[in-house]
C-alpha positions in Angstrom: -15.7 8.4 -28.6 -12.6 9.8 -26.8 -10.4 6.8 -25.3 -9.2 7.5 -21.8 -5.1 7.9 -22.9 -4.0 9.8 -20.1 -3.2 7.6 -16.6 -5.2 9.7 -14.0 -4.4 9.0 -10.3 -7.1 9.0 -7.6 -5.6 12.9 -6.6 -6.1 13.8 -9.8 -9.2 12.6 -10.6 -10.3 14.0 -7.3 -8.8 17.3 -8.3 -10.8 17.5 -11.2 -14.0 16.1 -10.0 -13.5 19.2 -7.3 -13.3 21.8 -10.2 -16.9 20.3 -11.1 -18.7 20.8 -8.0 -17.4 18.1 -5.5 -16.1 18.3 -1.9 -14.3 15.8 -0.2 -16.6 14.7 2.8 -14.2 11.6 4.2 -11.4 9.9 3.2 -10.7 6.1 5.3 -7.6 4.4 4.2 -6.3 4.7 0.5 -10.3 5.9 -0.3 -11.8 8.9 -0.9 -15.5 9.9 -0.7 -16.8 12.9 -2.4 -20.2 14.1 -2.5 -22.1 17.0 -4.6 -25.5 18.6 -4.4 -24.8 19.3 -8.2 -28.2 18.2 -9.9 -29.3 16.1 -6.9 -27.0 14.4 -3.9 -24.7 12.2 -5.7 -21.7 10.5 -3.9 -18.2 8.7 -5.1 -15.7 6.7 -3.9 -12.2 6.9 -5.4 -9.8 4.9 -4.3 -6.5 6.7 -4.4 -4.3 4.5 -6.3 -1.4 5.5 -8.9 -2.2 5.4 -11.9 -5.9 4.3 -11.6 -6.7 1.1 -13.5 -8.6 1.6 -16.6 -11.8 -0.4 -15.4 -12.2 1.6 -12.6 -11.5 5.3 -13.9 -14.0 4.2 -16.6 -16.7 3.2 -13.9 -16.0 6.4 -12.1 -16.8 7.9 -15.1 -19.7 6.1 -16.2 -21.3 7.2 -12.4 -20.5 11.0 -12.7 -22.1 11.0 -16.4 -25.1 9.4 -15.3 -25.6 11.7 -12.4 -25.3 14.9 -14.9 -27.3 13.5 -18.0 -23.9 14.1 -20.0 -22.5 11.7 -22.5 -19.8 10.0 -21.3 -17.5 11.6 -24.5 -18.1 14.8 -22.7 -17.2 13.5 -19.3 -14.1 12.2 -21.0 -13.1 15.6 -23.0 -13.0 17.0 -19.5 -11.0 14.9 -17.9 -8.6 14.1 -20.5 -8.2 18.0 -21.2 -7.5 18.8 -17.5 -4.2 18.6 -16.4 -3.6 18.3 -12.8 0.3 17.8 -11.7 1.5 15.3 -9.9 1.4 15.4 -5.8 4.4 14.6 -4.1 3.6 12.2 -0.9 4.5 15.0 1.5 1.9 17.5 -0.3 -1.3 15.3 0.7 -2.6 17.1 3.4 -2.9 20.4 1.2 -5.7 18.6 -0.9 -7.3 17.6 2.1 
């Protein structure tokens, strides 16, 4: 099993989770919901913190490998291979 050893922040992860099929569909406060119709509807929340905390990238996780029927090593290959830079503060409204 791959241990999560790179700190993702909530861009980040939302970054990467838009190269797999998501789209933003709201974002109130420091939250972001994203929603695919990848293998069903499926919607997440990620709360966009820097760096995540372990728990919660990990639950994240957990939700988006149950919703494919992947293994949760190859949800964590993915995201641990992708590198997404840093955002600077004043760069936020070109994700969005």
């Amino acid at each position: 099993m791959h241990e999560i050893t790179t700190r993702k922040t909530g861009l980040q992860l939302v970054k990467i989770l838009e190269v797999q099929g998501y789209q933003v569909t709201r974002q109130t406060g420091s939250h972001i919901r994203l929603s695919t119709s990848q293998n069903g509807v499926h919607h997440i929340t990620i709360p966009a913190h820097n760096p995540l905390k372990t728990g919660t990238l990990s639950a994240i996780l957990n939700d988006v490998a149950q919703h494919f029927n992947i293994s949760r090593d190859d949800i964590e290959s993915i995201t641990c291979n992708y590198s997404v830079p840093l955002f600077e503060k004043e760069g936020l409204g070109e994700i969005f």
